[in-house]
C-alpha positions in Angstrom: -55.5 -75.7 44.9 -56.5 -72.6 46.4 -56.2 -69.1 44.8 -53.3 -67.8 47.0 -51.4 -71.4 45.9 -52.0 -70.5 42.5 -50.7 -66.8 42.5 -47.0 -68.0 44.4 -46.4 -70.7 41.8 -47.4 -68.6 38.6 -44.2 -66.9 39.6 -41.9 -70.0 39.5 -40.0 -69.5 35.7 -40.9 -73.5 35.1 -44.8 -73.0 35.8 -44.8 -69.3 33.9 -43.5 -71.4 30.7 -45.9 -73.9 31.0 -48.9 -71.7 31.3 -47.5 -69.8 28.2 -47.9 -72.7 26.2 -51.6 -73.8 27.6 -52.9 -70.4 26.6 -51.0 -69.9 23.2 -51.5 -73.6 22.0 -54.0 -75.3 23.9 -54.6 -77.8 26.6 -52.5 -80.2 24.3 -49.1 -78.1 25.0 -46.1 -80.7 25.2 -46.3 -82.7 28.4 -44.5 -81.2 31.2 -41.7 -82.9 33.5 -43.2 -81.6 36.2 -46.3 -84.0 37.7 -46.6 -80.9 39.8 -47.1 -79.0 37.2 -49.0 -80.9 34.9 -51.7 -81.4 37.7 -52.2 -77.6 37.7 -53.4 -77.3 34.2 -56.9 -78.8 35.6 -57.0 -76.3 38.4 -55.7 -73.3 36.2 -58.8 -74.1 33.8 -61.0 -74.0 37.4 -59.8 -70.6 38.0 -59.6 -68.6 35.2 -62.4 -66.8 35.9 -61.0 -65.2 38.7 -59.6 -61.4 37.8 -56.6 -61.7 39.4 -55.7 -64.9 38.2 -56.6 -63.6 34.3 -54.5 -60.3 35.4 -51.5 -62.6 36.4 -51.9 -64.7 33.2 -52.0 -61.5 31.0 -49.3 -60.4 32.6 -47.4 -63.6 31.3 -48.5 -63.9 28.2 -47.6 -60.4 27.5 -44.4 -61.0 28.8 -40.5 -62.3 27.2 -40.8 -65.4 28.7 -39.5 -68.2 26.0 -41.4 -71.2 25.5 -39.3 -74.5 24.1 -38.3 -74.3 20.4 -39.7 -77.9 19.9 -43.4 -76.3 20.7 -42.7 -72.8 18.8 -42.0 -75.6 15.9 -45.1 -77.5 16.1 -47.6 -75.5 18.0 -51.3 -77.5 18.7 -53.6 -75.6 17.2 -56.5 -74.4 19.8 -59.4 -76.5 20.2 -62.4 -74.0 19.7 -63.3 -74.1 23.3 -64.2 -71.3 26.5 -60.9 -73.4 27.8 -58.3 -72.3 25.2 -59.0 -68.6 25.6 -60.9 -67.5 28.4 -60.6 -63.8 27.6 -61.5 -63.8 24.3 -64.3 -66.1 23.6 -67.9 -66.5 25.3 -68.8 -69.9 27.0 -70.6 -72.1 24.8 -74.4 -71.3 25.0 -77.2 -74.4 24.6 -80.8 -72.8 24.0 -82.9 -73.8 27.2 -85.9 -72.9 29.0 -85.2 -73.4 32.7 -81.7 -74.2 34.3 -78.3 -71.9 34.0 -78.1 -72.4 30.2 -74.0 -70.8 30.1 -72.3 -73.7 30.6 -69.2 -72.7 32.1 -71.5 -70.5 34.6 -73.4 -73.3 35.8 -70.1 -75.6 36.4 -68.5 -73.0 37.9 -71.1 -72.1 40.3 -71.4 -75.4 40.9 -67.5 -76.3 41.6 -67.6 -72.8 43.4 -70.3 -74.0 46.1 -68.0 -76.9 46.7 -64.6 -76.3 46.7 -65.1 -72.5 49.0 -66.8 -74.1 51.8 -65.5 -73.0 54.9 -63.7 -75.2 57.3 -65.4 -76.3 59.8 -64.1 -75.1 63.6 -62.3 -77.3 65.7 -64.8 -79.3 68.1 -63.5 -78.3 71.7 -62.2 -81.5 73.1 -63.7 -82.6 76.0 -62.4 -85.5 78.0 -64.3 -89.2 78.3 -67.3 -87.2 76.4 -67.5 -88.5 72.6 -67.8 -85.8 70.3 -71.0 -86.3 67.8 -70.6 -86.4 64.3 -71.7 -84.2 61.7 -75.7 -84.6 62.0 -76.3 -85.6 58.3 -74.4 -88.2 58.6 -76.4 -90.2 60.7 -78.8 -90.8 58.1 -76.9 -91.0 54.8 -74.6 -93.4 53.5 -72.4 -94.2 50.1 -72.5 -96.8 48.0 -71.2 -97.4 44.6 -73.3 -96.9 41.7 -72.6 -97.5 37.5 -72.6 -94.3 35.9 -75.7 -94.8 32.9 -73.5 -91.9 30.8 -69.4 -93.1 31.2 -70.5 -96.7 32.5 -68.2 -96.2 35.3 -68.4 -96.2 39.1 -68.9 -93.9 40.9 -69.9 -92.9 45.1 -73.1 -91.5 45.8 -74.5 -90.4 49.1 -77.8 -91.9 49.7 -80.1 -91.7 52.7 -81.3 -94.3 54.9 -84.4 -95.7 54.8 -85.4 -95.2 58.5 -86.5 -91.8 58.8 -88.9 -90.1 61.5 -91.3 -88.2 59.2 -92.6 -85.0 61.2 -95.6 -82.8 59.2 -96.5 -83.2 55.7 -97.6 -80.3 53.2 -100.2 -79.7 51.1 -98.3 -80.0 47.9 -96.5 -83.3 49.3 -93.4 -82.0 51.2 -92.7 -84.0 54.1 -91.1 -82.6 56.6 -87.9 -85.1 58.8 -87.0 -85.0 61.9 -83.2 -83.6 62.1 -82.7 -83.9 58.4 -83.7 -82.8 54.8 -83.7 -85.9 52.3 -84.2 -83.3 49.5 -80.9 -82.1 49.8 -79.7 -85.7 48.6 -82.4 -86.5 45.2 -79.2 -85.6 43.0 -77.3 -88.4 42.0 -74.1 -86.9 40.3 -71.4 -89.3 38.7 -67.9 -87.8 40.1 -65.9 -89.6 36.9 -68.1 -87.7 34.3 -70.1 -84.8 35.9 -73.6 -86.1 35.2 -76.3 -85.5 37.3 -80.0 -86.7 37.3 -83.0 -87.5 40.2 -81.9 -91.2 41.9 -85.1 -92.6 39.6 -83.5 -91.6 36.2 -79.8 -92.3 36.9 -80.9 -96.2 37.3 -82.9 -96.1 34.8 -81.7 -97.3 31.1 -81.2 -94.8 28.8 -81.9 -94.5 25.2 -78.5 -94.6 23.0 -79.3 -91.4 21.0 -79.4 -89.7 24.7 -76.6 -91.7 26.2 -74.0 -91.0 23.4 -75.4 -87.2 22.7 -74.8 -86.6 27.1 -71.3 -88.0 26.2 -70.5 -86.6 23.4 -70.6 -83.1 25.6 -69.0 -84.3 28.8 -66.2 -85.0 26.5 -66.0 -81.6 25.3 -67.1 -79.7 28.7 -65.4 -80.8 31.8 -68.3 -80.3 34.1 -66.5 -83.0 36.9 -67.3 -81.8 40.4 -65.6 -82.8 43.4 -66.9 -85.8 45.4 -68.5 -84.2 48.8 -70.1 -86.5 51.5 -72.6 -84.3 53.2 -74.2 -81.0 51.2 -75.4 -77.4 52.0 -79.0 -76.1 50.7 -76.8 -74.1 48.2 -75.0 -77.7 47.1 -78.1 -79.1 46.5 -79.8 -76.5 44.7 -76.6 -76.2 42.0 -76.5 -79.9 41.6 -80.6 -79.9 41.1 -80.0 -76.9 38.5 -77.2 -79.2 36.9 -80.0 -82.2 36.5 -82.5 -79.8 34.7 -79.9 -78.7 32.4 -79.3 -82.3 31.5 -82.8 -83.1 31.4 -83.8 -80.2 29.0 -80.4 -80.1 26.8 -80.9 -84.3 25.9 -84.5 -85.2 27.2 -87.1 -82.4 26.7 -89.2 -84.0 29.4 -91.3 -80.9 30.9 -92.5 -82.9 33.6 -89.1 -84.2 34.7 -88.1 -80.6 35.0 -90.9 -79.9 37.2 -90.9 -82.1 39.9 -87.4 -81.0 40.0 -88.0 -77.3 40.6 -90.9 -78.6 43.3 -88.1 -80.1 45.1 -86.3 -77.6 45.0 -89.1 -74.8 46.4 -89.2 -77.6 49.3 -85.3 -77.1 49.9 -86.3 -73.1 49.9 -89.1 -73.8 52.2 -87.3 -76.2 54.6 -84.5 -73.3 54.8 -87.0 -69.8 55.0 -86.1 -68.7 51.8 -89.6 -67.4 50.7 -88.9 -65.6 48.0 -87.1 -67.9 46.2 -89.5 -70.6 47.0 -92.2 -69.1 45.4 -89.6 -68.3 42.4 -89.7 -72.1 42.2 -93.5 -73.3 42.8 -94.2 -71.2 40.1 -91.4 -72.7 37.4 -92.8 -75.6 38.8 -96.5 -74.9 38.1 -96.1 -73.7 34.6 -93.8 -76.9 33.4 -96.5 -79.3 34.7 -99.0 -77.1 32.5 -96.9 -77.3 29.2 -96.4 -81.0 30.2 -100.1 -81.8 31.0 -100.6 -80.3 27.8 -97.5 -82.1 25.6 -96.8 -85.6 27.3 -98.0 -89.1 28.4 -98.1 -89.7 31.9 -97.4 -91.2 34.1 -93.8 -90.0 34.1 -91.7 -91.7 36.5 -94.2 -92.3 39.2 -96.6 -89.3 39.1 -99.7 -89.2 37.1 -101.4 -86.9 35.4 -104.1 -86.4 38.1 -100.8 -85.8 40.7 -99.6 -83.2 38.0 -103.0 -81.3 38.4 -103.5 -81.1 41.6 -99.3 -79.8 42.2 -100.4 -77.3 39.4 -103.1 -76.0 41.5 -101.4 -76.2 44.8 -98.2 -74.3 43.4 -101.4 -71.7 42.4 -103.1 -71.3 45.7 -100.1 -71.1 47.8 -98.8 -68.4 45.2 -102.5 -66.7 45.8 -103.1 -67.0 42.3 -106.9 -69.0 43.1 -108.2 -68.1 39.8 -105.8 -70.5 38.4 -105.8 -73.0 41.2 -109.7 -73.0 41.1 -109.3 -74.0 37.1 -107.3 -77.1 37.9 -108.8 -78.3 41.2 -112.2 -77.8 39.2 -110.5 -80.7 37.2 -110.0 -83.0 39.8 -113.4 -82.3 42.3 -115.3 -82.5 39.1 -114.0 -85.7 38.1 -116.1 -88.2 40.2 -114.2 -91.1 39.0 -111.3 -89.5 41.3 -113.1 -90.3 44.4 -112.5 -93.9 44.3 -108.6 -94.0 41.4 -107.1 -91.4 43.8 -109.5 -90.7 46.9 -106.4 -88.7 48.7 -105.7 -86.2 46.4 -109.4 -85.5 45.6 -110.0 -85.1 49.2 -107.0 -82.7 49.2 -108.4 -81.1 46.0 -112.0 -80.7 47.7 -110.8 -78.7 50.9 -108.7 -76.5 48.8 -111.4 -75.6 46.5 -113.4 -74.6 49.3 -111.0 -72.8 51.0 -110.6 -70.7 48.0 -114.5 -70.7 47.9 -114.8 -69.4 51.4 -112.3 -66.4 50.7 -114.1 -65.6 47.5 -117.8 -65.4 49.9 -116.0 -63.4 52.5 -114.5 -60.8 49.4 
């Protein structure tokens, strides 16, 4: 339901009632004839924080418009919820260190990013000429997949394994021919609203973190429609919606990193500098605390991979004090040259690099 949708109908004498009864008693009001109008409640919820539709709604609620005697009776006392009263009460806050931390900011960016795309035009018909599909479609495809939170299925877009790899970074970003992979890491269960890397959401999860991630989904709706092929912008909500999950119930400073470095590869692959670098360095700093707090390997990076991103993130921020500290770690390490002979050799040339710029100075 779009905005303008919403707007004609809150003047329709059945619908004003109903909305009466969801803002002065709850999402529990009595059930409505109306399948029409019962549907709305959901996408009344979505909008509230638009100011016309909370001008409308104030309108209404200050208004003489007469609920049923049966609910004036036996009213359902409010849940304590940003739901109930939108107006009045701030959106439940979760101390955090990286992602959105305002919950109902980070689901309604996210459901925001989704649900105002803009059409797409009209592809001019052209006689006995077949019209290409979208290009991203050509290398994804979805398959069904058990959520690890609500144990329920769910679609997910996941890319094909033939891919024609182009250039390759010095931090580990490869670059595709015709397509960014990156932009579908995010597994995100559309029954529940969970979201994690494609590693974590197959893996198993402890039940202390499986019933604590449920226990919330069942108090904050953070569902997000179902979408087959995604933006940059997707992406990057749906990655900051993992590393709120991942902070809130795991703590794992590592995970978080290596999802902000995917995330400065997104910026890269779309020339957004600045917020690149605004990542490479949340990035960086995580894989210090980590390095410094956990057991690697986590997932399938190891401590000596951890490094050397640390450093990287450093030189290509021109920070080469720093850099120099880390890749000191790894050139001095001669062990290195035969457990991980790549990065080491990666590790070497950067170090003198930074060497050779220090001579010139």
């Amino acid at each position: 339901m779009v905005k303008e949708e919403l707007l004609t109908l809150l003047h329709d004498e059945e619908v004003r009632r109903k909305i009466v009864e969801i803002v002065r008693f709850g999402v529990k009001s009595p059930a409505s004839k109306s399948a029409r109008i019962a549907a709305m409640k959901i996408d009344l919820l979505f909008l509230l924080c638009d100011g016309d539709i909370r001008e409308e709604i104030l309108k209404i609620v200050q208004s003489d418009d007469k609920i049923s005697a049966q609910s004036a009776k036996n009213p359902v006392k409010p849940k304590t919820s940003a739901k109930a009263t939108p107006q009045t009460e701030k959106p439940k806050q979760i101390t955090s260190t990286g992602a959105d931390t305002d919950i109902m900011a980070l689901r309604n960016k996210i459901r925001s990013r989704l649900t105002n795309k803009p059409a797409p035009e009209p592809s001019p018909v052209v006689e006995d000429e077949k019209v290409d599909e979208p290009s991203d479609l050509k290398f994804t495809y979805i398959s069904e997949k058990i959520c690890p939170i609500c144990e329920e299925k769910t679609r997910i877009v996941q890319c094909k394994t033939r891919l024609v790899a182009d250039t390759l970074d010095i931090d580990f970003c490869m670059h595709y021919k015709n397509f960014n992979p990156y932009l579908y890491t995010i597994w995100v269960c559309e029954k529940c609203g969970y979201a994690a890397d494609e590693t974590r959401f197959q893996d198993r999860y402890a039940d202390k973190v499986r019933k604590g991630v449920r226990k919330f989904l069942s108090e904050n709706d953070m569902r997000t429609p179902f979408v087959e092929t995604r933006t940059a912008e997707e992406a990057l909500a749906f990655y900051e919606s993992a590393i709120f999950f991942n902070e809130t119930f795991e703590m794992s400073k590592g995970r978080q990193g290596g999802l902000y470095q995917k995330m400065a590869w997104i910026c890269r692959i779309e020339g957004d500098v600045e917020r690149e670098k605004e990542y490479l360095l949340k990035a960086a700093e995580l894989y210090e605390v980590s390095l410094d707090s956990e057991r690697y390997p986590i997932g399938k990076v190891s401590d000596t991979a951890a490094t050397y991103i640390v450093a990287v993130n450093y030189f290509m921020l021109k920070e080469y004090d720093k850099a120099s500290y880390y890749l000191n770690q790894i050139v001095g390490n001669p062990n290195l040259r035969s457990t991980a002979p790549k990065i080491h050799e990666k590790a070497r040339h950067i170090w003198q690099d930074i060497r050779a710029m220090k001579i010139k100075k």
